[in-house]
C-alpha positions as CSV (number, residue, x, y, z in Angstrom):
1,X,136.8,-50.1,135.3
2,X,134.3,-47.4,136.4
3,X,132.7,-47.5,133.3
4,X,131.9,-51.4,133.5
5,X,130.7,-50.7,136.6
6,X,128.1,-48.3,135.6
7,X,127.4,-49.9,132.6
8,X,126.7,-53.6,134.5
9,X,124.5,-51.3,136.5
10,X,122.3,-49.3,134.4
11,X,122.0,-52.7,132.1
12,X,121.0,-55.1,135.4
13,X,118.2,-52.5,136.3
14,X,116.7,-51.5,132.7
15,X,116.6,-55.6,132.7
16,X,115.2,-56.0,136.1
17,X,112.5,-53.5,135.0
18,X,111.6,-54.5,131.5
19,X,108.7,-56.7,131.3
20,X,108.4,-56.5,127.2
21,X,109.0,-59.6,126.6
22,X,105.5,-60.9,128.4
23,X,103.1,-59.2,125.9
24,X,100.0,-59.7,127.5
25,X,101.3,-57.5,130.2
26,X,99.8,-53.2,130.3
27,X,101.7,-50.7,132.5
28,X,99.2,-48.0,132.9
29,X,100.7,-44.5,132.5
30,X,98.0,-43.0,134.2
31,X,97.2,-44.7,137.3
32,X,93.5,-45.9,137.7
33,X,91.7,-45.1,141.1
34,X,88.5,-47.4,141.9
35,X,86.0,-47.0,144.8
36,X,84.9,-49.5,146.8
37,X,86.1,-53.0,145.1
38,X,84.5,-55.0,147.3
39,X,83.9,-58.8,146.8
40,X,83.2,-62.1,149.0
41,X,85.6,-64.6,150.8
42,X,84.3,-68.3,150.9
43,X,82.0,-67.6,154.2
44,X,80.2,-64.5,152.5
45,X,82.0,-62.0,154.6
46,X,83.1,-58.8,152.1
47,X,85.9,-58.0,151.4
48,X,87.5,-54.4,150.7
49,X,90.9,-53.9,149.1
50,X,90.9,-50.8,150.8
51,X,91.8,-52.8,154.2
52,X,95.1,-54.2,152.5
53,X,96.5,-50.4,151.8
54,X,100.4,-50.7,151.9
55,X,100.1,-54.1,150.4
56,X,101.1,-55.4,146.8
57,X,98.0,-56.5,145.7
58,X,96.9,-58.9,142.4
59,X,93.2,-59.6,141.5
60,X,93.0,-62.6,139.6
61,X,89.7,-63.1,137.5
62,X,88.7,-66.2,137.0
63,X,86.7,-69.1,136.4
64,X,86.8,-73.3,136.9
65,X,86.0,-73.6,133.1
66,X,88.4,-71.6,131.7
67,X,91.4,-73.9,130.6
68,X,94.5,-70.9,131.2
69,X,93.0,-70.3,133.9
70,X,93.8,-73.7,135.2
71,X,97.1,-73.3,133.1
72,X,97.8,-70.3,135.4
73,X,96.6,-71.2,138.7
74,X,100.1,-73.2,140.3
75,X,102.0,-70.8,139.5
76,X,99.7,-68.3,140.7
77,X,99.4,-70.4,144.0
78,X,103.8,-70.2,144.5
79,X,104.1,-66.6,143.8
80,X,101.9,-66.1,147.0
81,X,104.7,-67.8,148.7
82,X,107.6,-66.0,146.8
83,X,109.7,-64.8,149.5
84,X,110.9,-62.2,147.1
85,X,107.5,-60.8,147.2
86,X,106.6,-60.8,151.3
87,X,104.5,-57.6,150.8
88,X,102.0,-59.4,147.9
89,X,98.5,-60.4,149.1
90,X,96.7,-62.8,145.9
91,X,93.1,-62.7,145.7
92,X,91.5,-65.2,143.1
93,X,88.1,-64.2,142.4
94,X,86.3,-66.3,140.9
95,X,83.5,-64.7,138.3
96,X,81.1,-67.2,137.2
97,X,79.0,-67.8,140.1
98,X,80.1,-71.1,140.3
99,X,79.0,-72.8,143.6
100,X,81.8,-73.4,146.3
101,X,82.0,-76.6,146.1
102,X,82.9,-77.0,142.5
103,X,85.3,-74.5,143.4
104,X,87.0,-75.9,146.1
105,X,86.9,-78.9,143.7
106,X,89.1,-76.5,141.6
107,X,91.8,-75.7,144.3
108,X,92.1,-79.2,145.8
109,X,92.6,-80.9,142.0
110,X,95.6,-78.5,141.1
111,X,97.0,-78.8,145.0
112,X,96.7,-75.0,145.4
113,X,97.6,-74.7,149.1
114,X,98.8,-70.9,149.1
115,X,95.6,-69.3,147.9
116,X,92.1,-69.1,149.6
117,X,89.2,-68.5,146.6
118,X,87.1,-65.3,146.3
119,X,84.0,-64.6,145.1
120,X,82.3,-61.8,142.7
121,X,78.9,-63.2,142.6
122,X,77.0,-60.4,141.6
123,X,79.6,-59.9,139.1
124,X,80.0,-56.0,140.2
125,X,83.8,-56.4,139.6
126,X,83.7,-57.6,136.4
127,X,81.6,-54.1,135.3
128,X,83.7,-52.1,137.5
129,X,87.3,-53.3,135.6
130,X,85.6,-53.7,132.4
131,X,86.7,-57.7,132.1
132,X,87.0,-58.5,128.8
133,X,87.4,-62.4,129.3
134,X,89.2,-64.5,132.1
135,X,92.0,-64.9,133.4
136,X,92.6,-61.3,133.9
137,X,94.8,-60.6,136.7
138,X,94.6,-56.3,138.3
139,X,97.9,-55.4,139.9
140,X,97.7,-52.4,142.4
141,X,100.0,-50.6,144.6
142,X,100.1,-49.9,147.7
143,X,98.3,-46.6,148.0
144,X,95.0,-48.5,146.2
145,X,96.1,-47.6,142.4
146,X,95.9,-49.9,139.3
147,X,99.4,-50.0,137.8
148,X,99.1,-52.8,135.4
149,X,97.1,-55.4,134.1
150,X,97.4,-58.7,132.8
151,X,95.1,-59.9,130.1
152,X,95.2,-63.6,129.7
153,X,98.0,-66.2,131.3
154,X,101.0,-65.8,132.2
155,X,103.8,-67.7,133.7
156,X,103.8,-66.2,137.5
157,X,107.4,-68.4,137.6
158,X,108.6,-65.8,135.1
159,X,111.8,-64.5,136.9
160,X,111.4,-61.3,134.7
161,X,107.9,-60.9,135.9
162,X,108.9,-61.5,139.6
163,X,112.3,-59.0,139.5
164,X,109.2,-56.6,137.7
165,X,107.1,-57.1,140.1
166,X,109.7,-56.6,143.0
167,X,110.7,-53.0,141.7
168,X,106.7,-52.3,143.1
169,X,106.4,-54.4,146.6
């Protein structure tokens, strides 16, 4: 009986911790460390993620014309809600220096109610990360640390992403 116990164990948490199965998903093994990421809220007022220390925090990069992007974005919006997740501040920043209108344009025509939009207009973020393309979504810890990255869309409904992303909130 012991044994079953243990053994349920070990398997629920190698489970709850396995995120294989999403391969667009990179765990860093080194932790990256960024200075001053810095970036705009709809009013112009900057932003630092270094005010949001002790939060979960995900960067989402991306942009009105890019179809996963759109793909991407509810689910994005509900995970900000997840009350799994009540220590996870979302900021979608959006790269393309797309005017805010057309933006909020964006938000309002897929019902995104959870998420407010950012901005990188000078497009300093998308040097400092080295973007490759958009979406690209930055998860860091809560002392400030890049632990993962996600290249491309995901589900953010995934329930193994979610339990993952629990084990760091």
């Amino acid at each position: 009986m012991r044994f079953l116990i243990l053994f349920i164990f070990l398997t629920t948490n190698v489970f709850a911790n396995d995120v294989s199965e999403i391969k667009n998903i990179v765990i860093h093994k080194t932790l990256k460390v960024y200075d001053n990421v810095i970036f705009l809220d709809e009013n112009d007022k900057k932003i630092n993620i270094k005010e949001f220390n002790g939060n979960l925090l995900l960067l989402n990069f991306w942009a009105t014309w890019c179809e996963p992007c759109k793909e991407e974005m509810p689910s994005l919006d509900r995970l900000q809600i997840n009350e799994n997740l009540s220590n996870l501040k979302i900021f979608p920043i959006n790269i393309s220096q797309e005017n805010e209108k057309k933006v909020d344009s964006f938000f309002k025509d897929l019902n995104i109610e959870n998420l407010e939009p950012y901005f990188d207009t000078p497009i300093t973020l998308a040097k400092t990360f080295s973007l490759r393309g958009v979406p690209t979504s930055i998860l860091i810890d809560k002392d400030g640390k890049e632990f993962a990255r996600i290249f491309g869309s995901i589900d953010f409904d995934d329930k193994i992403f979610i339990n993952w992303l629990k084990t760091y909130n």
